[in-house]
SERO-4910 file (N, C-alpha, C, O; in steps of 0.05 Angstrom, whole numbers):
BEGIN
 pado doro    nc1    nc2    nc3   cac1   cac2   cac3    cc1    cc2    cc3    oc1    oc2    oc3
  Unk    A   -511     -6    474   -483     -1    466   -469     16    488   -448      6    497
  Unk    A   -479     47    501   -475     55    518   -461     42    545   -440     43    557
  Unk    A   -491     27    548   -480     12    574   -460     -6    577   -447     -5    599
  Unk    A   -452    -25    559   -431    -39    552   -403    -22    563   -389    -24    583
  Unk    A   -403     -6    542   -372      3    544   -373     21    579   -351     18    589
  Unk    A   -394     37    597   -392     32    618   -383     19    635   -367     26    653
  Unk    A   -395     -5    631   -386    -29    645   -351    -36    647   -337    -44    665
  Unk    A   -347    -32    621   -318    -45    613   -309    -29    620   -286    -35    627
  Unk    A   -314      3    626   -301     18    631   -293     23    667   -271     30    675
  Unk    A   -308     18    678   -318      9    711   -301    -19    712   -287    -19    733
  Unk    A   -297    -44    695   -285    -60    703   -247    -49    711   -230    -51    728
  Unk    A   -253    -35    679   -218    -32    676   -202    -13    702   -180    -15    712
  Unk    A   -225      8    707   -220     29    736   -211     17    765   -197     26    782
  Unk    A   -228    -12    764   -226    -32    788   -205    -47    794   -197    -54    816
  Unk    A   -193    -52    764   -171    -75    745   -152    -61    766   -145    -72    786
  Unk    A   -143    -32    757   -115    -16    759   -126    -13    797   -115    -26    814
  Unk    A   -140     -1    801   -150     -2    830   -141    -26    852   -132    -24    875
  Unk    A   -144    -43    841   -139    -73    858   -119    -67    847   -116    -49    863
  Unk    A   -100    -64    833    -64    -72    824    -59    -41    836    -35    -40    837
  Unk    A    -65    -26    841    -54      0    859    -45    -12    886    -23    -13    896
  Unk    A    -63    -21    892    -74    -29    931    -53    -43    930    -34    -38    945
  Unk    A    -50    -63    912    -18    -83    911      2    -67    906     22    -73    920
  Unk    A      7    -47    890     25    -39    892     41    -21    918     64    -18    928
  Unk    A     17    -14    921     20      7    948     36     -9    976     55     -2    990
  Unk    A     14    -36    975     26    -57   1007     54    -65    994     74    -62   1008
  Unk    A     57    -71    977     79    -81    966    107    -64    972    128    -73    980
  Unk    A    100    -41    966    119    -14    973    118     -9    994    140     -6   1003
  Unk    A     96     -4   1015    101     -1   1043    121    -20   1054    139    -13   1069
  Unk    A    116    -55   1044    129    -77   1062    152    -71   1050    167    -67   1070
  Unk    A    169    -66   1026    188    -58   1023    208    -44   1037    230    -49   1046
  Unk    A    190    -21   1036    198      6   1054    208     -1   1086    229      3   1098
  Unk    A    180    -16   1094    189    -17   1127    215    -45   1125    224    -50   1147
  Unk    A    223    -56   1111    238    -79   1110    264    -64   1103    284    -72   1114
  Unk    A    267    -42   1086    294    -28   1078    304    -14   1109    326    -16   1120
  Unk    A    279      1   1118    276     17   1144    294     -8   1168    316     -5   1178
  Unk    A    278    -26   1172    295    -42   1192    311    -51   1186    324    -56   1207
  Unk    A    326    -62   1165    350    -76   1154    364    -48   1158    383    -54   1172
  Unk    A    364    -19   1154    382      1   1151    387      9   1184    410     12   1192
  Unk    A    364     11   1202    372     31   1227    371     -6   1242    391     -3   1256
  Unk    A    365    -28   1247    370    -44   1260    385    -60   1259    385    -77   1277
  Unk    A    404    -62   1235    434    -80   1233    446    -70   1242    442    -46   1244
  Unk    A    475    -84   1257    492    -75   1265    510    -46   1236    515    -50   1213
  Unk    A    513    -34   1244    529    -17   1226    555    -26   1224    569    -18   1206
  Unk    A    566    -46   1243    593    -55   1229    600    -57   1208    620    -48   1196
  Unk    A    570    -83   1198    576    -98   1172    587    -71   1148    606    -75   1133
  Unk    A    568    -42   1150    577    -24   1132    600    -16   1125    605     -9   1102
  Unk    A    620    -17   1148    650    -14   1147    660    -24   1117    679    -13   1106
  Unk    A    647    -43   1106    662    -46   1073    659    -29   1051    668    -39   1030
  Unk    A    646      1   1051    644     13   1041    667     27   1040    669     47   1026
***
Protein backbone atom coordinates (compact mmCIF):
# COMPACT_ATOMS: atom_id res chain seq x y z
CA UNK A 1 0.00 0.00 0.00
CA UNK A 2 2.94 2.20 1.02
CA UNK A 3 4.69 1.79 -2.02
CA UNK A 4 1.88 2.54 -4.33
CA UNK A 5 1.01 5.85 -3.20
CA UNK A 6 5.05 6.61 -3.49
CA UNK A 7 5.03 5.88 -6.77
CA UNK A 8 2.00 8.05 -7.63
CA UNK A 9 3.43 10.35 -5.64
CA UNK A 10 7.04 10.46 -7.67
CA UNK A 11 4.87 10.29 -10.83
CA UNK A 12 2.74 13.44 -9.98
CA UNK A 13 6.36 15.45 -8.80
CA UNK A 14 7.67 14.54 -12.48
CA UNK A 15 3.97 15.44 -14.05
CA UNK A 16 4.39 19.30 -12.68
CA UNK A 17 8.32 18.99 -13.30
CA UNK A 18 8.07 18.30 -17.09
CA UNK A 19 5.09 21.11 -17.31
CA UNK A 20 7.58 23.57 -15.23
CA UNK A 21 10.57 23.01 -17.88
CA UNK A 22 7.65 24.00 -20.44
CA UNK A 23 6.67 26.57 -18.76
CA UNK A 24 9.86 28.07 -18.10
CA UNK A 25 11.19 27.70 -22.26
CA UNK A 26 7.93 28.90 -23.01
CA UNK A 27 8.53 32.18 -20.98
CA UNK A 28 12.05 32.58 -21.82
CA UNK A 29 10.99 32.40 -25.82
CA UNK A 30 8.46 34.85 -24.96
CA UNK A 31 10.61 37.05 -23.14
CA UNK A 32 13.47 37.11 -25.70
CA UNK A 33 10.70 37.69 -28.57
CA UNK A 34 9.03 40.78 -26.48
CA UNK A 35 12.93 41.82 -25.91
CA UNK A 36 13.60 42.01 -29.77
CA UNK A 37 10.24 43.14 -31.09
CA UNK A 38 10.76 46.17 -28.23
CA UNK A 39 14.68 47.34 -28.62
CA UNK A 40 14.85 46.06 -32.50
CA UNK A 41 11.77 47.68 -34.27
CA UNK A 42 11.99 50.71 -35.65
CA UNK A 43 10.51 53.07 -32.80
CA UNK A 44 8.68 55.02 -35.39
CA UNK A 45 5.92 52.63 -35.56
CA UNK A 46 5.43 53.78 -31.56
CA UNK A 47 4.72 57.32 -32.55
CA UNK A 48 0.79 56.19 -32.29
CA UNK A 49 0.84 56.28 -28.83
Amino acid sequence: MMDGTMMNSGGMIWGMGLFGLLLIALLILAGTALVKYLFFNPLRKRGDD
